[in-house]
N, C-alpha and C positions, 0 to 999 in steps of 0.2 A: 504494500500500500504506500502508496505518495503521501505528503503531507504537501502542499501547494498553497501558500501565502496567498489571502485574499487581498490584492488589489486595490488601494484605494482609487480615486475619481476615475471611477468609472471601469474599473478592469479588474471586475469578478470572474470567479471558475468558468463563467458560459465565455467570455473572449480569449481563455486561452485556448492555443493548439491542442489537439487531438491527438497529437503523434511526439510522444514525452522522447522520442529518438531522434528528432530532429534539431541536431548540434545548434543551426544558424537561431532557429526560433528559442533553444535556451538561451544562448549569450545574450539576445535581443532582451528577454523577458527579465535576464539579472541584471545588465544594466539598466534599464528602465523600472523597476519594482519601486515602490516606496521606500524601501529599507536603504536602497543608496542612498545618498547626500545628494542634492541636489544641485551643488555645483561640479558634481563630475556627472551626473548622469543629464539628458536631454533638457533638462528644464533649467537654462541660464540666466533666469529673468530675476534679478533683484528685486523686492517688495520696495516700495517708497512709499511713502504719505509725503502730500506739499502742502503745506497751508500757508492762505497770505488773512491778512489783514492791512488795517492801516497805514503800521507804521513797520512793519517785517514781512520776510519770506521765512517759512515755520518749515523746515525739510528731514523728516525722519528717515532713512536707507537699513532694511534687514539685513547684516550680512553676518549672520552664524556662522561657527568655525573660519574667520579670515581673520589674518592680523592686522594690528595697525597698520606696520610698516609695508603690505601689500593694496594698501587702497591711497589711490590716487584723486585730489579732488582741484577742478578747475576751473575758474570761469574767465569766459571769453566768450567775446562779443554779445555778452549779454543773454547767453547759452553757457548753464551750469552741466556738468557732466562729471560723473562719478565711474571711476574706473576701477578695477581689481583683474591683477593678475598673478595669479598663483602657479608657484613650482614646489613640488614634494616629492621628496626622494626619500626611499627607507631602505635601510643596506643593516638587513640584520643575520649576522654572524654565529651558529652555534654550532654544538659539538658534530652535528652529523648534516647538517644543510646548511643553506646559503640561501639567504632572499631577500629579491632586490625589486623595486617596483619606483616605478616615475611617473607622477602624473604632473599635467599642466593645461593650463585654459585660461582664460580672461572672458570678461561681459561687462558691459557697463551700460548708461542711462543718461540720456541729458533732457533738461528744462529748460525752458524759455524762461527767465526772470529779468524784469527791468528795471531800473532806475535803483539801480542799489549800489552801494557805499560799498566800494571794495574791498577799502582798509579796514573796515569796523565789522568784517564775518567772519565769525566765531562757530567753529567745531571743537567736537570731540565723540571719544570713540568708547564705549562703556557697554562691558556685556553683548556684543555682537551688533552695537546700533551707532551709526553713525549718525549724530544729531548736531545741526546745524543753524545757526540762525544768520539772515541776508535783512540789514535793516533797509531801507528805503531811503533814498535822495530827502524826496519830500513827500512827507506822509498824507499820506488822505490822497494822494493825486493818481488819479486813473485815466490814461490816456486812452483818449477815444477818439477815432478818425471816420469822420463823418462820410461816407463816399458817394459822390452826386449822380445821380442816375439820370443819361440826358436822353 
């Protein structure tokens, strides 16, 4: 008897293969299962939250298991972009085996945010969340560009 890890979103016992001998459809099925991490398996998509109000840009970034020093953050031209890229190597040594593994990938995310005070944004990195605040030029101001329709 199999025991066969039920799937989360959406990829219960009825969407796997029928044919438990089919090499390609395992490897497919362990890297993609819930139980990987989701920065090695298909799903590269960092979680964010944006919030603006008045007088700030409010920018929460999920990034469980990354380090500080692997996350890059920049803004330009008025286009914030969060970056990570990650190398792991494990080279573990015992009395009767050898194992060596490398993984590596990058993803990141950008926003459109404007009229913000470059020198005065403030991060930091706590428990897997990058939190951010982007204060405003001048507050309360919401540019609107009227477009005339002839």
């Amino acid at each position: 008897m199999f025991l066969v890890p039920y799937g989360r979103r959406n990829k219960g016992l009825a969407n796997r293969p029928n044919d438990v001998f089919n090499i390609d459809s395992l490897f497919d099925n362990f890297f993609n299962d819930s139980f990987m991490p989701a920065f090695f398996a298909g799903d590269t998509q960092m979680r964010v939250d944006v919030k603006e109000n008045e007088k700030e840009y409010i920018v929460e970034a999920d990034l469980p298991g990354i380090k500080k020093e692997e996350i890059n953050v920049e803004l330009n031209n008025d286009r914030l972009t969060i970056s990570v890229e990650r190398n792991e190597e494990i080279n573990e040594e015992k009395e009767n085996y050898i194992r060596r593994e490398r993984r590596s990938g990058s993803f990141c995310r950008s926003f459109y945010v404007e009229n913000v005070l470059e020198d005065q944004i403030s991060a930091k990195f706590e428990n897997g969340v990058l939190s951010m605040v982007l204060p405003k030029k001048e507050p309360g101001m919401n540019k609107k560009n009227k477009i005339e329709i002839r």
